[in-house]
C-alpha positions in Angstrom: 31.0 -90.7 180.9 31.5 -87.8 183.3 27.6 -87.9 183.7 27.2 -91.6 184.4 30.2 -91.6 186.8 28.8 -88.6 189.1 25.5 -87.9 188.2 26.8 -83.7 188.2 24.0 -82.4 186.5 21.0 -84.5 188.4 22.6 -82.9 191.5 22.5 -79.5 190.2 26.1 -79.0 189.7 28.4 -78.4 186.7 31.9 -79.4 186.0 32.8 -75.7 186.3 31.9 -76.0 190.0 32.7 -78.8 190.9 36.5 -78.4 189.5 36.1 -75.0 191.5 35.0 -77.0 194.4 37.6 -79.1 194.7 40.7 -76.6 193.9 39.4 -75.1 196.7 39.1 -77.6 199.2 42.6 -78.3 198.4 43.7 -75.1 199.1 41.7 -75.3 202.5 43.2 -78.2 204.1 46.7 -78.4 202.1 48.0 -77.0 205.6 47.9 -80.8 206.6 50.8 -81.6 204.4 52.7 -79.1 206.3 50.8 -79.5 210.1 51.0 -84.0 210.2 54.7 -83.9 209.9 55.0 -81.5 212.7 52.8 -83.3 214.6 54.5 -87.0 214.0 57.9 -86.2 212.8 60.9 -84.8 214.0 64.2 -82.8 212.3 66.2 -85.4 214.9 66.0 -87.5 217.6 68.8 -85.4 219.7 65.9 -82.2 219.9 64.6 -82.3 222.7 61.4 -81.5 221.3 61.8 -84.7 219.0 58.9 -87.2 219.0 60.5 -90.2 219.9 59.3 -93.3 220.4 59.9 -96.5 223.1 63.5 -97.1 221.2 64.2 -93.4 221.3 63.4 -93.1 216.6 61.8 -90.9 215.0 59.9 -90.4 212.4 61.4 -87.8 209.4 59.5 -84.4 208.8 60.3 -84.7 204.8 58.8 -88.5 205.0 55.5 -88.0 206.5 55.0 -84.7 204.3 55.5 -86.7 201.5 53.6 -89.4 202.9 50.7 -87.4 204.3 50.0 -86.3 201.0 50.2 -89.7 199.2 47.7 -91.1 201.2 45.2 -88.3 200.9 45.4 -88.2 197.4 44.6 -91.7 196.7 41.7 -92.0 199.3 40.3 -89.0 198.2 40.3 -90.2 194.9 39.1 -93.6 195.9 36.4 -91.6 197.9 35.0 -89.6 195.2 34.8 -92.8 192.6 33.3 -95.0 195.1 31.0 -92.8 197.3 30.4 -89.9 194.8 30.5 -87.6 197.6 32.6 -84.2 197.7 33.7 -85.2 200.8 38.4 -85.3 201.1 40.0 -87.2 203.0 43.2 -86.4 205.1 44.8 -87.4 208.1 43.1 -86.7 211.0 44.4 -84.1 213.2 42.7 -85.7 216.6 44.2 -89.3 216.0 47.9 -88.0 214.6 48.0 -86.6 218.2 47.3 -89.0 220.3 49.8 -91.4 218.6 52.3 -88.7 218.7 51.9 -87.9 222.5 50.3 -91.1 224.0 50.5 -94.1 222.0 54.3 -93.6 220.4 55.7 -93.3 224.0 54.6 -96.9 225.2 55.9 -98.8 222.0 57.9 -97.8 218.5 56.4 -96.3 215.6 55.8 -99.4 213.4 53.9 -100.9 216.3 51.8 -97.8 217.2 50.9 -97.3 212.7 49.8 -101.2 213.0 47.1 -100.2 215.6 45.9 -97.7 213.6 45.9 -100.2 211.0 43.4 -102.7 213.3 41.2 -99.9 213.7 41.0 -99.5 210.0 40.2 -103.3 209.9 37.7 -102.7 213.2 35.9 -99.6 211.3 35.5 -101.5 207.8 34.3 -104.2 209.5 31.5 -102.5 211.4 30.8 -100.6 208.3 30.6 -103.6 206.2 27.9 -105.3 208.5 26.3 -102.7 208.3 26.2 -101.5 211.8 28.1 -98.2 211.0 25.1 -97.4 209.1 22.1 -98.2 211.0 24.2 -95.9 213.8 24.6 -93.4 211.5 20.4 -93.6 210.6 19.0 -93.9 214.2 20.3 -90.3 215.2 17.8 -88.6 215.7 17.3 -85.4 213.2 17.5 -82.6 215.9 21.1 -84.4 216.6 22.2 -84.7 213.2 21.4 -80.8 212.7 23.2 -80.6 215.9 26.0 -82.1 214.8 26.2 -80.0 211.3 26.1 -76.8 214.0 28.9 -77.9 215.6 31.2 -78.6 213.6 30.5 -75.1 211.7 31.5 -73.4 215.2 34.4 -76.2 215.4 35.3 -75.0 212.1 34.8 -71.6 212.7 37.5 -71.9 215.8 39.4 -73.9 213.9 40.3 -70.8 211.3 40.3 -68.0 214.5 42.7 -70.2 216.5 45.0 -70.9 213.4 45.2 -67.0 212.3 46.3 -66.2 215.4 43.1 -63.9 216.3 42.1 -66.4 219.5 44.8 -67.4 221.7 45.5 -69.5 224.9 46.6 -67.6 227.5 49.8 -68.3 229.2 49.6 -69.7 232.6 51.9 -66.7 233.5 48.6 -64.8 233.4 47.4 -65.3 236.3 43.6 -65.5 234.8 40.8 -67.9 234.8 40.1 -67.3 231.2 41.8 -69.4 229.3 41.8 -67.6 226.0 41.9 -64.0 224.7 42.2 -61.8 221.8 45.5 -61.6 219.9 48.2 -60.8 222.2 47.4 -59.1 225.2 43.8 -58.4 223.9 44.8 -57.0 220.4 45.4 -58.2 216.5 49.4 -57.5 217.7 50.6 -59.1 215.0 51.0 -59.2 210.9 49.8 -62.4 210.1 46.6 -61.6 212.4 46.1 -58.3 210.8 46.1 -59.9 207.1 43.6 -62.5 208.4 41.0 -60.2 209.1 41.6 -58.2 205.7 41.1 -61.6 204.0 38.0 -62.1 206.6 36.7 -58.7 205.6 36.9 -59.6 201.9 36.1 -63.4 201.6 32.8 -62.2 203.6 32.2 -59.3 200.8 32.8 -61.8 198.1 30.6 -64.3 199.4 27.5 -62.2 200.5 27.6 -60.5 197.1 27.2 -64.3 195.4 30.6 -63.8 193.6 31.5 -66.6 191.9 34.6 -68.7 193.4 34.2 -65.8 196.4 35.7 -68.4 198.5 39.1 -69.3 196.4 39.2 -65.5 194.8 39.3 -64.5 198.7 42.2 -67.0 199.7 44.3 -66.3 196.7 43.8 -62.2 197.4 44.7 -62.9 200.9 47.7 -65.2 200.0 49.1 -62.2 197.6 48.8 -59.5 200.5 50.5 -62.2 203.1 53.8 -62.2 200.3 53.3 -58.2 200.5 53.8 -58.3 204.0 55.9 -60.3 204.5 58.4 -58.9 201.3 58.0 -55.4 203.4 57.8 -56.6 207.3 60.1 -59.4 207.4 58.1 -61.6 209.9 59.0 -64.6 209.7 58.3 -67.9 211.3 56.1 -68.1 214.7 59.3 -70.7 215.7 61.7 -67.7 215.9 58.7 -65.1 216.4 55.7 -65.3 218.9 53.9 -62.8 216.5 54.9 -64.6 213.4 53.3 -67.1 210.3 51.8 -69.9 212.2 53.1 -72.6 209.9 54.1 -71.5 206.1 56.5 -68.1 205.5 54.3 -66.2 202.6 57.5 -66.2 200.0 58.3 -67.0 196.9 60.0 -70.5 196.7 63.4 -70.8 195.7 62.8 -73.8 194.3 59.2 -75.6 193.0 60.3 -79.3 192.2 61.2 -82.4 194.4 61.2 -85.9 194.9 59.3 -87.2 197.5 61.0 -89.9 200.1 58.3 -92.5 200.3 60.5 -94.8 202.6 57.8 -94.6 205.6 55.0 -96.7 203.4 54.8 -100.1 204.5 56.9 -99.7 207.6 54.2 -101.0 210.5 54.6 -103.8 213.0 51.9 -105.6 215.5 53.9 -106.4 218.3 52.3 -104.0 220.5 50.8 -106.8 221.9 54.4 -108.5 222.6 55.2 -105.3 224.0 52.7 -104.2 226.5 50.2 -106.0 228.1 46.3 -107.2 226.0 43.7 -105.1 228.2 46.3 -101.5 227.6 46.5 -102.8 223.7 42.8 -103.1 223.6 41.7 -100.5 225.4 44.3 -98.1 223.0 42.5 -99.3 220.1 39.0 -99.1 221.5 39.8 -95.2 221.9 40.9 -95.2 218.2 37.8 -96.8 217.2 35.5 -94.8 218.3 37.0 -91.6 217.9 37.3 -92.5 214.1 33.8 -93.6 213.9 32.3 -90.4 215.2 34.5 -88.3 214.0 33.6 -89.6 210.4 29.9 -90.1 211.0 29.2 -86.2 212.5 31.5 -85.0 209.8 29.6 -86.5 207.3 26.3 -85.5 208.8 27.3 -81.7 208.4 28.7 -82.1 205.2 26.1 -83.5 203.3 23.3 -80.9 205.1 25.6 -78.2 204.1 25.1 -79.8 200.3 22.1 -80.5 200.8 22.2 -84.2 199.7 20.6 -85.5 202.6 16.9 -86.9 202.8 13.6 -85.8 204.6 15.1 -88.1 206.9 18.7 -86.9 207.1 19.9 -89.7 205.0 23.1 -89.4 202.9 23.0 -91.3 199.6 25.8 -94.1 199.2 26.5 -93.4 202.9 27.1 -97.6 203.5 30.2 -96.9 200.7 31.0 -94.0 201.7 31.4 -95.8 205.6 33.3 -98.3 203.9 36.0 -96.4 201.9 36.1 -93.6 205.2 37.3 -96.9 207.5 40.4 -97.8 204.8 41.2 -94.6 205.2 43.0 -95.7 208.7 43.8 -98.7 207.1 45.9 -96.7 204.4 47.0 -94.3 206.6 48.6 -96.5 208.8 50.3 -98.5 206.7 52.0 -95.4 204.9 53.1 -94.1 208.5 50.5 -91.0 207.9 48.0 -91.8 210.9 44.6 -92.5 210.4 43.1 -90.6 207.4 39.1 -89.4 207.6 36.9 -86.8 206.4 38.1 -83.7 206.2 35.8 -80.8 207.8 37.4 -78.1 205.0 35.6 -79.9 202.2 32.9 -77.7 203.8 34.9 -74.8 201.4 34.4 -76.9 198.3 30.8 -77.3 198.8 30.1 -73.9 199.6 32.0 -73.1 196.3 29.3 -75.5 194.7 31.0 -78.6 194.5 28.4 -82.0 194.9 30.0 -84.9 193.7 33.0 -87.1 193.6 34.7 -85.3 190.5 35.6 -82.7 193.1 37.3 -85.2 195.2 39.4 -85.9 191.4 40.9 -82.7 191.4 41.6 -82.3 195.1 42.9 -85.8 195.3 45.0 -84.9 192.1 46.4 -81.4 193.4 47.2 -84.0 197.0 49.7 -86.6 194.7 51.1 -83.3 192.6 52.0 -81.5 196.1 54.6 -84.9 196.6 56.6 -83.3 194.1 55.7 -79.4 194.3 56.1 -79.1 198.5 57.7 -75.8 197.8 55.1 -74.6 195.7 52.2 -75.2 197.8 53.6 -74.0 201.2 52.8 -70.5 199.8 49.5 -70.2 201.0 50.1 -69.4 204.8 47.6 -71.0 207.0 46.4 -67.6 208.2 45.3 -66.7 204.0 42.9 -70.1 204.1 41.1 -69.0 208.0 39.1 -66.8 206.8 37.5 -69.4 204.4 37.1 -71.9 207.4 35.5 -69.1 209.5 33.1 -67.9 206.5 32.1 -71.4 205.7 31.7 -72.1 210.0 29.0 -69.3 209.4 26.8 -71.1 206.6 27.0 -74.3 208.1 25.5 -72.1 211.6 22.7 -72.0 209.8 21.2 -75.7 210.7 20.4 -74.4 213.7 17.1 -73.9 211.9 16.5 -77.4 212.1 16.4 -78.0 215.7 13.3 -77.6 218.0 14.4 -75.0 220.4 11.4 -75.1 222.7 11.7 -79.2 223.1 14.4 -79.0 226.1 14.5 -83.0 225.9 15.7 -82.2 222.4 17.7 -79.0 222.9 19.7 -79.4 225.8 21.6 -82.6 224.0 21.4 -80.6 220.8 23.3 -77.4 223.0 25.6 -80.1 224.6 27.0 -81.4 220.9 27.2 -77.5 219.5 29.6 -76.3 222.0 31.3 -79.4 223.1 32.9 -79.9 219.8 34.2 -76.2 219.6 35.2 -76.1 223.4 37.5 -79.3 223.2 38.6 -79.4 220.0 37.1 -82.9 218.9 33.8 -83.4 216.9 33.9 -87.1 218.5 33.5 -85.4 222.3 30.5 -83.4 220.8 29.1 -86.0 219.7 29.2 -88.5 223.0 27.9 -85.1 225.3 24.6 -85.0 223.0 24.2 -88.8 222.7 24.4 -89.6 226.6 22.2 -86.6 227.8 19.3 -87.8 224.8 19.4 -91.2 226.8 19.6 -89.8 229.6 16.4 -87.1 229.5 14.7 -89.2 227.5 14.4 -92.2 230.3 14.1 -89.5 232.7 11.2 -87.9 231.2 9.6 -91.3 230.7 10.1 -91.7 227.0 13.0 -94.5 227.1 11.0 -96.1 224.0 11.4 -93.5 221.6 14.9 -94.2 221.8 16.5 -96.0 219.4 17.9 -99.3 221.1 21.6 -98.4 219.0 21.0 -94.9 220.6 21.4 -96.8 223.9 24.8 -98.7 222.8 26.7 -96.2 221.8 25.7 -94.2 224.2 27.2 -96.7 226.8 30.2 -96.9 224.6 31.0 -93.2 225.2 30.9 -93.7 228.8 33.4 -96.0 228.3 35.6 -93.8 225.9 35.4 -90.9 228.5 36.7 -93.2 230.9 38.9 -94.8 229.1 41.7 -93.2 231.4 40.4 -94.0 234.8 39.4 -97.9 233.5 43.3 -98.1 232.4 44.4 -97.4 235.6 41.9 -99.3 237.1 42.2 -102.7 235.3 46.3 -102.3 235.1 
């Protein structure tokens, strides 16, 4: 049954490794559980660091924990069964914060989770006709291997920024650089320090072809962050700048709870009573967008990295695989999570051999089980899984193979979607930057018909989305 479902041993996998696989993307991204709530909930609506909406509520920190992990569960599940791709979804950390800062502001929380729910609709729509994936097949290879490049450096700043090991500066610097090393140019700090032992021994594992190098490495480093923290006393980076970015390494007091599901159903669509049609439209167009490329370049790097793509760059099941990715937003808005999407860390579970859906079982599983064992999991401090992200940034560097240097038409866009995506945080940015200068070197260089005519659309509709701001002021 197992074989028929997921096809594990035609894609050179075994149920060992793919169970492996998807502990360990699980233990990648679990952060989310604990990073969405601060990102969309509040303690209370008297802090004045509360994220309140238009009516001045809130929404809980124990509700969207417990609903951030509900929803990923069930679409990563849903993902696995449908697409058979080892590919977990979560909420997305790009769209949770632009609802919290921008879109929560102009209306109430119900009405901002109902457009995320219309984007859902707008996404499985697109992906349903089929236009999602003739997008996703007329990028051109040296962009798709682009794409894979960038989001290993994305992922790769992603773990260095979280551990603490690249900072921003403080404007009180008086510098033009915006980041640094540490604090004040050194590790400075515990949690830093334990990230580059777990660095130093995630790489060892993994160059040596250890088996489970990748999870073996997190759980080592997770057992010298309790050390540490049993002998230093750190504490949180809330009551200490050179403390444990999110999760204290200690041993919980308690392990069992109920989860408060209240949040799940709890969306509105007056947003268009509210504010006026062109803001509402334009709010969802950015939404849109966003999700779509987000999705499509994560994909892209994902199934390189597996190696389940064709001679043409091709992902099997990819039109299901749009599909289920767009009800991610749908589900996500409706349980008050934000828009869920493809995760980036499941690049862990692949390079712990996972190639199939089954993974997505066990990860989705471990997701619903962290409902009840919140304690449990908050363990693992986000600086013990950084050094897996910035490991598995390194193998997915490697597609830089792929790309034909000494073609500029071809490498400048292909340079342009590498270090955008690091450089502003958002694989969605990369990805417009390398789109609009292919259109635009290729006209300029006289080969306009070599371009894919949906090359030329979306390429228009990034303009658009990087002047999304300037057209709202404009039109309203």
């Amino acid at each position: 049954m197992i074989e028929r479902l997921f096809q594990v041993s035609e894609r050179g996998s075994t149920v060992p490794r793919e169970l492996r696989g998807g502990l360990v993307t699980f233990v990648t991204m679990s952060y989310i559980i604990v990073l969405n709530p601060l990102i969309l909930g509040s303690v209370s609506a008297t802090d004045p660091s509360a994220k309140t909406d238009v009516l001045g509520n809130i929404l809980p920190i124990s509700q969207v924990a417990a609903v951030t992990a509900l929803v990923a569960g069930v679409m990563t599940i849903l993902f696995g069964l449908v697409a058979n791709l080892p590919f977990a979804i979560a909420t997305g950390l790009g769209i949770n914060t632009l609802l919290a800062v921008t879109i929560a502001p102009l209306m109430s929380w119900p009405e901002a989770m109902g457009l995320v729910v219309i984007d859902g609709v707008v996404i499985v729509l697109l992906a349903v006709t089929g236009f999602r994936t003739a997008v996703f097949n007329a990028v051109p290879a040296a962009l798709k291997s682009a794409i894979a490049v960038g989001i290993g450096a994305f992922i790769a700043l992603i773990g260095l920024v979280d551990a603490g090991f690249v900072r921003r500066l403080p404007d009180a610097a008086h510098t033009t650089v915006p980041v640094g090393l540490g604090i004040g140019g050194s590790i400075a700090s515990w949690p830093t320090f334990v990230f580059v032992v777990g660095l130093l021994i995630t790489g060892v594992l993994v160059v040596r072809g250890i088996r489970a190098g990748l999870l073996i490495g997190v759980v080592t480093t997770t057992v010298i962050a309790i050390i540490v923290e049993a002998i230093a006393h750190v504490g949180s980076s809330a009551t200490n700048p050179k403390g444990w970015s999110l999760s204290v390494p200690t041993l919980p007091s308690s392990v069992v709870g109920l989860p408060d599901l209240s949040l799940v159903g709890n969306i509105s669509f007056n947003a268009f009573g509210r504010l006026d049609v062109l803001t509402v439209v334009l709010l969802i167009f950015t939404l849109v967008l966003a999700n779509f490329f987000d999705a499509m370049g994560t994909m892209t790097g994902l199934g390189q990295q597996a190696g389940l793509t064709d001679e043409k760059g091709q992902l099997p099941n990819i039109g299901k695989a749009l599909v289920v990715e767009g009800a991610g937003a749908i589900a996500g808005g409706a349980g008050s999570a934000s828009s869920n999407t493809v995760f980036i860390e499941s690049a862990s579970g692949i390079a712990e051999g996972a190639r199939t859906g089954m993974a997505n079982l066990l990860t989705g599983l471990l997701f619903l089980a962290a409902m009840f064992f919140t304690p449990l999991y908050a363990i693992v401090p986000v600086e013990a899984a950084a050094p897996a992200l910035v490991i598995v940034g390194a193998m997915m560097f490697r597609q830089v193979a792929g790309i034909e240097l000494t073609d500029l038409r071809s490498a400048i866009p292909a340079f342009l979607t590498i270090v955008v995506m690091p450089f502003t945080y958002s694989i969605a940015n990369g990805i417009g930057a390398g789109f609009i200068s292919y259109v635009v070197l290729s006209a300029a260089t006289g080969k306009a018909r070599t371009v894919h005519p949906l090359m030329w659309v979306v390429a228009v509709a990034f303009v658009g989305y990087f002047a999304v701001g300037p057209l709202r002021a404009l039109f309203t």
